[in-house]
Backbone as numpy.savetxt, mean C-alpha at the origin, in Angstrom:
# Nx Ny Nz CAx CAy CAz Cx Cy Cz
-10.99 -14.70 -5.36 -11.83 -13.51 -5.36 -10.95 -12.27 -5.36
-10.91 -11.39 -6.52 -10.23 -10.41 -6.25 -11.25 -8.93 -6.54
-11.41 -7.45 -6.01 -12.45 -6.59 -5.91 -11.32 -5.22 -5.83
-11.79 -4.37 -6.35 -11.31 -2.94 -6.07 -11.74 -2.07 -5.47
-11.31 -0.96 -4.64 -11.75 0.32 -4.19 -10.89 1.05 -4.58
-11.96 2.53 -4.83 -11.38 3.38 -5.17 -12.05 4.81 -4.79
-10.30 4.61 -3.63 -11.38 5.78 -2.40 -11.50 7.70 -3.07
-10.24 7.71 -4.37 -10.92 8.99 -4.66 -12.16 9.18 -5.88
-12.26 8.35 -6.06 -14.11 8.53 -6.09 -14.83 9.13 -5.07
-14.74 9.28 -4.24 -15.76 10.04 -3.03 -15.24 11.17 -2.66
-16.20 12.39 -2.36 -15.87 13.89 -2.61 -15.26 13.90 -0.81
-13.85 13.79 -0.80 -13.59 14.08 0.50 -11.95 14.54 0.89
-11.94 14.57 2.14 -10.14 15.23 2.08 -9.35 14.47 1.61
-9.60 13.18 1.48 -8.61 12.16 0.81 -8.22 12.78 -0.36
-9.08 13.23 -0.97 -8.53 13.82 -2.28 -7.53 15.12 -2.52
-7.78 15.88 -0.89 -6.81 17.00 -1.00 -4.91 16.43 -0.67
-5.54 15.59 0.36 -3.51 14.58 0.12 -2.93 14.48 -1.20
-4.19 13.64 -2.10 -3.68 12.86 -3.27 -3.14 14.59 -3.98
-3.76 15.39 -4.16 -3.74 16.39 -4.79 -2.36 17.18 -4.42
-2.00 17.23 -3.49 -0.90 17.88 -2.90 0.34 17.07 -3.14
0.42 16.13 -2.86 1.08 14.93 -3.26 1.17 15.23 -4.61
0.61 15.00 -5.94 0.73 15.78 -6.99 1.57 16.61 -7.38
1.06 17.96 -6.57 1.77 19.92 -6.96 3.32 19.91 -7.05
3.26 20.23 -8.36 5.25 20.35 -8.60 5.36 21.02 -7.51
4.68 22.29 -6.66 5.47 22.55 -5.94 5.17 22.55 -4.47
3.92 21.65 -4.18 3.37 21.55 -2.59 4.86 20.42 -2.57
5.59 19.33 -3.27 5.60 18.52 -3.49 7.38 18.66 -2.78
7.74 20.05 -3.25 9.15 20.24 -2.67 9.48 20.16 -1.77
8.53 20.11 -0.80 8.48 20.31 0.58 8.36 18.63 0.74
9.74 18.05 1.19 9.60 16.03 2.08 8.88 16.03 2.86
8.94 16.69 4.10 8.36 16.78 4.76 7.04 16.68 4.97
6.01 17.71 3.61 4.54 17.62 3.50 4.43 16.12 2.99
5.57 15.87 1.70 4.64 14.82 1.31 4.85 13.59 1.93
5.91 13.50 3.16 6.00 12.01 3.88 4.78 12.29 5.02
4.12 13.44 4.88 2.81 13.79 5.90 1.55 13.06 5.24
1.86 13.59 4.09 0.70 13.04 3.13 0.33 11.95 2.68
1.26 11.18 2.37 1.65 9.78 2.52 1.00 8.97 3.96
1.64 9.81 4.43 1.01 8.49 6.29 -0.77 9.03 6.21
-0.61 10.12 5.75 -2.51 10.37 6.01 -3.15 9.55 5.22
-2.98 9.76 3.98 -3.30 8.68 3.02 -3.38 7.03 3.47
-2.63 6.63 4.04 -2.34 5.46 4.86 -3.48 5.28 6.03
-3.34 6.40 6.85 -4.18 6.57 8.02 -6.31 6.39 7.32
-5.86 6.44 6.34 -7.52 6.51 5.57 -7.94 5.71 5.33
-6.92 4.87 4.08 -6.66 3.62 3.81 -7.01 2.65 5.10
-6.31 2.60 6.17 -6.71 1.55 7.18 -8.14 1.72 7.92
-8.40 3.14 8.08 -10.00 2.96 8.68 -10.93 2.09 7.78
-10.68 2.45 6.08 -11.75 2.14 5.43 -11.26 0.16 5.29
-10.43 -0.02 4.99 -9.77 -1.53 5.46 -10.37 -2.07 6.58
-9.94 -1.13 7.45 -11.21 -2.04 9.04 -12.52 -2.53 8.82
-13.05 -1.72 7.69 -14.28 -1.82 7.91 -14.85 -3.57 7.39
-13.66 -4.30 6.57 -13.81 -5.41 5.90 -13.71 -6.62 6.78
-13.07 -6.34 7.84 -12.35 -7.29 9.05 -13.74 -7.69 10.15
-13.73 -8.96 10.04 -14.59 -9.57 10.52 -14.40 -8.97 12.50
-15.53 -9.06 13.00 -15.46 -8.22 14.96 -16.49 -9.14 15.54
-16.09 -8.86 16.59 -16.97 -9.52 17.64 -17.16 -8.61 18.82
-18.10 -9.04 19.21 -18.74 -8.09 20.55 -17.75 -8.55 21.82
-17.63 -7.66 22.31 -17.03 -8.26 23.80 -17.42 -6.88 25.04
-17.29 -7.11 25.96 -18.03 -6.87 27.06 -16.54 -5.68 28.06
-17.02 -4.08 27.69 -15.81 -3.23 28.46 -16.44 -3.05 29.57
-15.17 -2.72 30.51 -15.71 -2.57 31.91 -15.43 -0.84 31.57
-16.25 0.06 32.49 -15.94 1.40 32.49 -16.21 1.64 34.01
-15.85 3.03 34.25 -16.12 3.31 36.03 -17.95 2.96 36.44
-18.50 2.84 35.33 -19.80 3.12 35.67 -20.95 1.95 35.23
-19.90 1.23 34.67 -20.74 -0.55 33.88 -20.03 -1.07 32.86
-20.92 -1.54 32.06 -20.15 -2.80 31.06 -20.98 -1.88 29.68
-19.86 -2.08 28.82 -20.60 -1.25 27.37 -20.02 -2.54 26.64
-20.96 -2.71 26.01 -20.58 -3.95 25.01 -20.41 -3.65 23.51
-18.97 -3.92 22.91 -18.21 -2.70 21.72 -18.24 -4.19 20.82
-18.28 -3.96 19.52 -18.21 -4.58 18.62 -16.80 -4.19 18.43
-15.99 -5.12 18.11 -14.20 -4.53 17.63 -13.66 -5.71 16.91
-12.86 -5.75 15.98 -12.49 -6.57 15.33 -11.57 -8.03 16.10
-11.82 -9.03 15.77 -11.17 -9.71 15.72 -9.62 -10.52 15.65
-9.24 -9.51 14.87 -7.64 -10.01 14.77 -6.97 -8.94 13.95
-5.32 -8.64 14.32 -4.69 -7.50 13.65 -3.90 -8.44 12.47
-3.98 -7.74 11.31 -3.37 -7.75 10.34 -1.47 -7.59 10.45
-1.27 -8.36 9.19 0.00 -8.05 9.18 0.17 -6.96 7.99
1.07 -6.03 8.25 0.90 -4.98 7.48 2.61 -5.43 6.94
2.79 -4.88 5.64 4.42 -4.90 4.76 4.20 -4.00 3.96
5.59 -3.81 3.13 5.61 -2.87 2.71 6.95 -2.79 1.82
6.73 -1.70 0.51 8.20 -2.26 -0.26 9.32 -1.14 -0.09
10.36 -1.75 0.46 11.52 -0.02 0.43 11.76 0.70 -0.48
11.96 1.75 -0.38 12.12 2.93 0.40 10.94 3.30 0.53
10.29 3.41 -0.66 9.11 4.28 -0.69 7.90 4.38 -0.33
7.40 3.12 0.53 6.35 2.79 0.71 6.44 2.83 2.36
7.29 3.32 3.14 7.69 3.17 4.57 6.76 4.70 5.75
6.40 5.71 4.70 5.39 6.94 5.14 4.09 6.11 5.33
3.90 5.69 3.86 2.36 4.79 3.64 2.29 3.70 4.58
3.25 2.96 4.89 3.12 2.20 6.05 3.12 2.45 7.50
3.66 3.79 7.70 3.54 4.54 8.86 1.99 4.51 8.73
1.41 5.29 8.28 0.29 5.36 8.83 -1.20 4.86 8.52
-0.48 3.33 7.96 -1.40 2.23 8.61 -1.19 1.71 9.41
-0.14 1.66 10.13 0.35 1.05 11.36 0.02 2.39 12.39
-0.12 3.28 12.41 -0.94 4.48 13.06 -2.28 4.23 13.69
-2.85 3.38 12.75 -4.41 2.66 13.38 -4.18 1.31 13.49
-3.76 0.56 12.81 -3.49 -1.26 13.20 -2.02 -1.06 13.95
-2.21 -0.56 15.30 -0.67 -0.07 15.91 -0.56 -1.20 16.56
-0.99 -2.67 16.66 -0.78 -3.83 17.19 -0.06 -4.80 15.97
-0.23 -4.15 15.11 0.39 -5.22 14.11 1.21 -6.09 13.74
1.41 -6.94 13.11 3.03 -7.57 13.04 3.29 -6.79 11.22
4.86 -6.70 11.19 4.92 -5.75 10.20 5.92 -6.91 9.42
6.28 -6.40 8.00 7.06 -7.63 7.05 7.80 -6.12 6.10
8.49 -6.13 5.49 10.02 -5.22 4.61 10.17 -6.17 3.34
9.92 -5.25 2.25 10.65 -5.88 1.08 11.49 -4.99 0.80
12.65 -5.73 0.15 13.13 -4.51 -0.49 13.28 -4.93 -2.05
13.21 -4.26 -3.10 13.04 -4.12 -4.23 13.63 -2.92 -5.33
13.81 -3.13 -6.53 14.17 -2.26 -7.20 14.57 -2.47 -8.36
14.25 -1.31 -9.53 14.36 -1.70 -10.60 15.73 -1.79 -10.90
16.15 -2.88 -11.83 17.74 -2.71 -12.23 17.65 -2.61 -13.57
18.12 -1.34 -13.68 18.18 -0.82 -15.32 19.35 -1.32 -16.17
19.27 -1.75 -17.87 20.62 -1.55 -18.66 20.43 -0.82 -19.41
21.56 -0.87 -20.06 21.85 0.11 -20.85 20.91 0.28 -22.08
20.29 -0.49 -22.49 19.36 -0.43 -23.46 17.85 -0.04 -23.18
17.69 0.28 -22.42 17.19 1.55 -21.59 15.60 -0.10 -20.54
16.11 -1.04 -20.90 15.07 -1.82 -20.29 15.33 -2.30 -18.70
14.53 -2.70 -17.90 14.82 -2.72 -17.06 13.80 -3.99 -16.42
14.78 -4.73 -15.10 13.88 -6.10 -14.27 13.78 -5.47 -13.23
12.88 -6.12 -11.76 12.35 -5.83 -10.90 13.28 -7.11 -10.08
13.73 -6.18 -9.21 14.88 -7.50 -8.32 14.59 -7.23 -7.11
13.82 -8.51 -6.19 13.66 -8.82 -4.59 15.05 -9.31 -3.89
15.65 -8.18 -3.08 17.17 -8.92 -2.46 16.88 -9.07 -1.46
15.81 -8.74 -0.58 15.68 -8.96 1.05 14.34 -9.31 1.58
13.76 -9.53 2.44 12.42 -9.57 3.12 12.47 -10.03 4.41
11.98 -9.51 5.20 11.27 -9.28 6.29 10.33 -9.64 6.84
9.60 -11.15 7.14 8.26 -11.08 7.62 7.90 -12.07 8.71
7.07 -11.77 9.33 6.22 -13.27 10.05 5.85 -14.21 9.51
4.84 -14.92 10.12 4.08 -15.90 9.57 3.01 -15.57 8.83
2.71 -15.66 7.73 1.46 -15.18 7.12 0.22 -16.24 7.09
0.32 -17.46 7.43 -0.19 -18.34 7.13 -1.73 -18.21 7.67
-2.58 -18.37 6.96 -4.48 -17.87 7.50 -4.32 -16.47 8.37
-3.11 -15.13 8.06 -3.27 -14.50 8.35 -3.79 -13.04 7.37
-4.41 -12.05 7.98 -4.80 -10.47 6.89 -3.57 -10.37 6.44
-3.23 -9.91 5.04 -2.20 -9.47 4.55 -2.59 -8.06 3.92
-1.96 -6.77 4.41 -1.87 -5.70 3.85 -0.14 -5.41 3.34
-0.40 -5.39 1.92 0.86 -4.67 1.25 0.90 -3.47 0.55
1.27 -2.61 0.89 1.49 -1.30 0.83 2.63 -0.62 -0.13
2.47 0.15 -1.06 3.47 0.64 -2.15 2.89 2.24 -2.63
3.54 2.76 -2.54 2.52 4.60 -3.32 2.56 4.26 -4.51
3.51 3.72 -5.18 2.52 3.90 -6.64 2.38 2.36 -7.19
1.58 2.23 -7.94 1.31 1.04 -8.95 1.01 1.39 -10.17
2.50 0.71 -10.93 2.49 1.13 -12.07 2.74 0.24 -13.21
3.74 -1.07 -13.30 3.32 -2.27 -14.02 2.58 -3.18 -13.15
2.72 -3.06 -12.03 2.10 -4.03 -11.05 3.38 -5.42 -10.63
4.30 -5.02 -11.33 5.03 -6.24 -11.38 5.97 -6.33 -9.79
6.26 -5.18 -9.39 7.03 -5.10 -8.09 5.85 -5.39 -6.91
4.72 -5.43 -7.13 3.91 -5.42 -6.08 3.58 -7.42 -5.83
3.26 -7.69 -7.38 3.39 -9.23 -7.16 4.36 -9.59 -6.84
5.76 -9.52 -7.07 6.92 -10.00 -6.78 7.25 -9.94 -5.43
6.53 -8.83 -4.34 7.14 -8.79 -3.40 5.65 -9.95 -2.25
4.73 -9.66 -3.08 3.69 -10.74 -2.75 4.27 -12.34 -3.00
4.88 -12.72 -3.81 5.02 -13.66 -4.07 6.28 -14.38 -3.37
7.44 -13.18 -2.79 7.94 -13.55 -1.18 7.33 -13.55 -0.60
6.34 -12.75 -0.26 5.49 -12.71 1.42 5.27 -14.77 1.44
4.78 -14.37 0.63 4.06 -15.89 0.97 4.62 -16.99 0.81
5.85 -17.42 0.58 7.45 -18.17 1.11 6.73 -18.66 2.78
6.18 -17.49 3.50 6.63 -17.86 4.80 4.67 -18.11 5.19
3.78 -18.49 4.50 2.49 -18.84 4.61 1.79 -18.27 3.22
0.65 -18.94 3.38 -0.60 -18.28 2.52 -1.65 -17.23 3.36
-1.82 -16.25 3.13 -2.44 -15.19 3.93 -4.01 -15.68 3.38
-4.82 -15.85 4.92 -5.86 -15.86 4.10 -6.94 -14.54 3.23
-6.76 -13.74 3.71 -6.88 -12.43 2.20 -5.24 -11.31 2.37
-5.56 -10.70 1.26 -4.30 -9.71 1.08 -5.13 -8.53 0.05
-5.07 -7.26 1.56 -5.48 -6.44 0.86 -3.82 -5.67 -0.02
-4.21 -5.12 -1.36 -2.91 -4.07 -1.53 -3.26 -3.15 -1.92
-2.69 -2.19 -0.92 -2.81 -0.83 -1.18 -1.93 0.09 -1.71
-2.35 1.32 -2.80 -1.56 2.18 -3.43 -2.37 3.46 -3.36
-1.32 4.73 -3.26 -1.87 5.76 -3.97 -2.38 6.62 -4.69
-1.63 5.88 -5.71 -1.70 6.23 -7.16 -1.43 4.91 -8.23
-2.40 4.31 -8.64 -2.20 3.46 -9.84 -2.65 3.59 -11.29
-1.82 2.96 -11.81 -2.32 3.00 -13.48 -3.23 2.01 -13.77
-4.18 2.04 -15.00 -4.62 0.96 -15.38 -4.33 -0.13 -15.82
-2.85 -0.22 -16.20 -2.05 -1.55 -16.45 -1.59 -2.34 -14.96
-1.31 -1.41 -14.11 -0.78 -1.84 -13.23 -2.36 -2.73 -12.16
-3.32 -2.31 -12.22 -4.40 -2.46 -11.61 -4.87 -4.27 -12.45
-4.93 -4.20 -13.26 -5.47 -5.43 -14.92 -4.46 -6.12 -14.60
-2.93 -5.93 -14.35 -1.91 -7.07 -14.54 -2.08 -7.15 -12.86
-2.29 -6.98 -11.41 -2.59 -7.13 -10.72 -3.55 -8.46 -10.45
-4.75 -7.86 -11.24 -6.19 -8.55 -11.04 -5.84 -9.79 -11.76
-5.20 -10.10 -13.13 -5.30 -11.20 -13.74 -3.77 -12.20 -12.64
-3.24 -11.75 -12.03 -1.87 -12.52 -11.07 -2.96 -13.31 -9.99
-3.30 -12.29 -9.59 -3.83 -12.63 -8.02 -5.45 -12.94 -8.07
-5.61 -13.82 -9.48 -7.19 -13.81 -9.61 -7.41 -14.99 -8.67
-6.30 -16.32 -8.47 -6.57 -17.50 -7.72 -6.93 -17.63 -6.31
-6.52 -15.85 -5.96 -6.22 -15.94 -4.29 -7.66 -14.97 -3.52
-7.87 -14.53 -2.65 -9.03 -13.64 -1.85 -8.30 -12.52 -2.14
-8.17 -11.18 -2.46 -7.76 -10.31 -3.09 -8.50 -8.70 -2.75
-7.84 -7.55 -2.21 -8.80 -6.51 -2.64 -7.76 -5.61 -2.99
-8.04 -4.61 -4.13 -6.90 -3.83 -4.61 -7.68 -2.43 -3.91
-6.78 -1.86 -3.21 -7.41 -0.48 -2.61 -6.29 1.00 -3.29
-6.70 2.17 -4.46 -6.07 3.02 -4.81 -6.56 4.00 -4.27
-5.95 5.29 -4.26 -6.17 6.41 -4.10 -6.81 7.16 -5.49
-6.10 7.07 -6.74 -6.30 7.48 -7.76 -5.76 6.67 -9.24
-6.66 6.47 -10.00 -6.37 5.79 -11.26 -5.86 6.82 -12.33
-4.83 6.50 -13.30 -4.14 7.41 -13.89 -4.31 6.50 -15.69
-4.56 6.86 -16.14 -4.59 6.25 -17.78 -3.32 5.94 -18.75
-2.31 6.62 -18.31 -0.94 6.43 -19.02 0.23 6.22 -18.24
1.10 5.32 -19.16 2.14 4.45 -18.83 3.05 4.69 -19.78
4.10 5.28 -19.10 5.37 5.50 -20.08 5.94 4.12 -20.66
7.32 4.45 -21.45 8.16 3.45 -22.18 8.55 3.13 -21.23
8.78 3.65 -20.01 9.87 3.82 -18.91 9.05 2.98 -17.82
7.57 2.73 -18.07 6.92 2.48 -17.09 6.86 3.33 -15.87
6.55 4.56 -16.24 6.47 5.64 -15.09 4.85 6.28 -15.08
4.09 6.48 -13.99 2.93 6.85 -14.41 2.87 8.39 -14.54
1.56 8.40 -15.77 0.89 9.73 -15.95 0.15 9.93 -16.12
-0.98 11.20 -15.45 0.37 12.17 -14.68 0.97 11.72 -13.16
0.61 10.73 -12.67 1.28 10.59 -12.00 1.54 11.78 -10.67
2.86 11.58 -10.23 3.61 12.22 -9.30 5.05 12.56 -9.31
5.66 11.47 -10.20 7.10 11.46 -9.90 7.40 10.18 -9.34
8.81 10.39 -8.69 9.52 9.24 -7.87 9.25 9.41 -6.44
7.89 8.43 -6.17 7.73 8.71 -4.86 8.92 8.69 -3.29
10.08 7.57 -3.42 10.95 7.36 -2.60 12.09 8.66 -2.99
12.21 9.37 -4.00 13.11 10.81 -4.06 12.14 11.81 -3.47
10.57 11.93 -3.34 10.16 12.65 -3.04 10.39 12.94 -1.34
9.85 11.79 -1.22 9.81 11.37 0.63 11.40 11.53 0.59
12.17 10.83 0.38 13.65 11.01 1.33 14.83 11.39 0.13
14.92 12.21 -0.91 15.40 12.35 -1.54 16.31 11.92 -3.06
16.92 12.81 -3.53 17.88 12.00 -4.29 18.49 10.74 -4.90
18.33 9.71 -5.37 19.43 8.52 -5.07 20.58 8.60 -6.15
21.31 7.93 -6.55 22.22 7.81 -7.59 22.45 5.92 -7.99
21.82 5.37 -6.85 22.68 3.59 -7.17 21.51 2.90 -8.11
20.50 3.40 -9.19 20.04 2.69 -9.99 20.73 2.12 -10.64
């Protein structure tokens, strides 16, 4: 079973993050946009809660028993380096019990201007019949997001895996859905974008989300 959301469809502040996040020049500022990033995140997980199976249980307060419906079990939240570590801040902001998992990833370019997607590290618990949230700001072939899915689960089968992005393309969303059609699945974006460079870069996009948040690199 795999399903999408797509939270800027709905007229709300979510859309002023995504938007700022955007602005050549709200954008100069790291600072705003590793803010913007965890908010975005922080949104992302309320509306995620809402999928997670709860049970009633019985609080004591100074004055009686209030009986709270609350979920069931915390998710394991991951996430791919560099760039996806704001966005994972602040889903782990509301699932602050979590167990957390690290990919690291990256494109390795040649000279003929093509380029592979290489997993050198990971990080995780047990995933096995556990929530899987994987977290990335952008989705753009979709191919780094399966690849780093396809370690997670080395160490169990999660029984669903939500993945979340900020900003995805429509290739990246379609080559997603047709990977992960065998498994329980929900793809959660911020915003869908229609074009895909030679380069596989989206547009319009944002840019390089991990130069945005923490700068510069040079070791592509």
């Amino acid at each position: 079973m795999k399903s999408k959301r797509h939270l800027g469809k709905k007229n709300s502040l979510f859309n002023t993050f995504i938007a700022e996040m955007r602005s050549e020049e709200i954008q100069r500022d790291s600072m705003r946009f590793r803010r913007n990033l965890e908010r975005i995140g922080e949104v992302f997980a309320y509306e995620i809660s809402q999928e997670f199976d709860i049970e009633v249980q019985e609080i004591t307060t100074p004055l009686g028993i209030a009986n709270m419906s609350l979920i069931r079990e915390t998710p394991v939240l991951a996430t791919i380096l560099r760039a996806g570590l704001p966005l994972h801040q602040g889903l782990l902001n509301y699932f602050d019990n979590a167990d957390n998992a690290f990919i690291s990833a990256f494109r390795k370019h040649y000279r003929d201007g093509t380029f592979e997607i290489q997993v050198d590290y990971m990080s995780a618990p047990e995933l096995e019949d556990r929530i899987l949230i994987l977290s990335d700001p952008m989705l753009a072939t979709g191919k780094s997001m399966f690849l780093a899915y396809q370690e997670l689960i080395s160490n169990g089968a999660p029984k669903h895996t939500h993945i979340v992005s900020a900003i995805a393309s429509v290739q990246g969303i379609e080559y997603l859905q047709s990977k992960m059609s065998p498994v329980s699945c929900t793809i959660w974006v911020g915003a869908v974008d229609e074009e895909l460079t030679a380069q596989s870069y989206i547009v319009p996009g944002l840019g390089d989300a991990g130069d945005l948040a923490y700068g510069s690199k040079t070791n592509e």
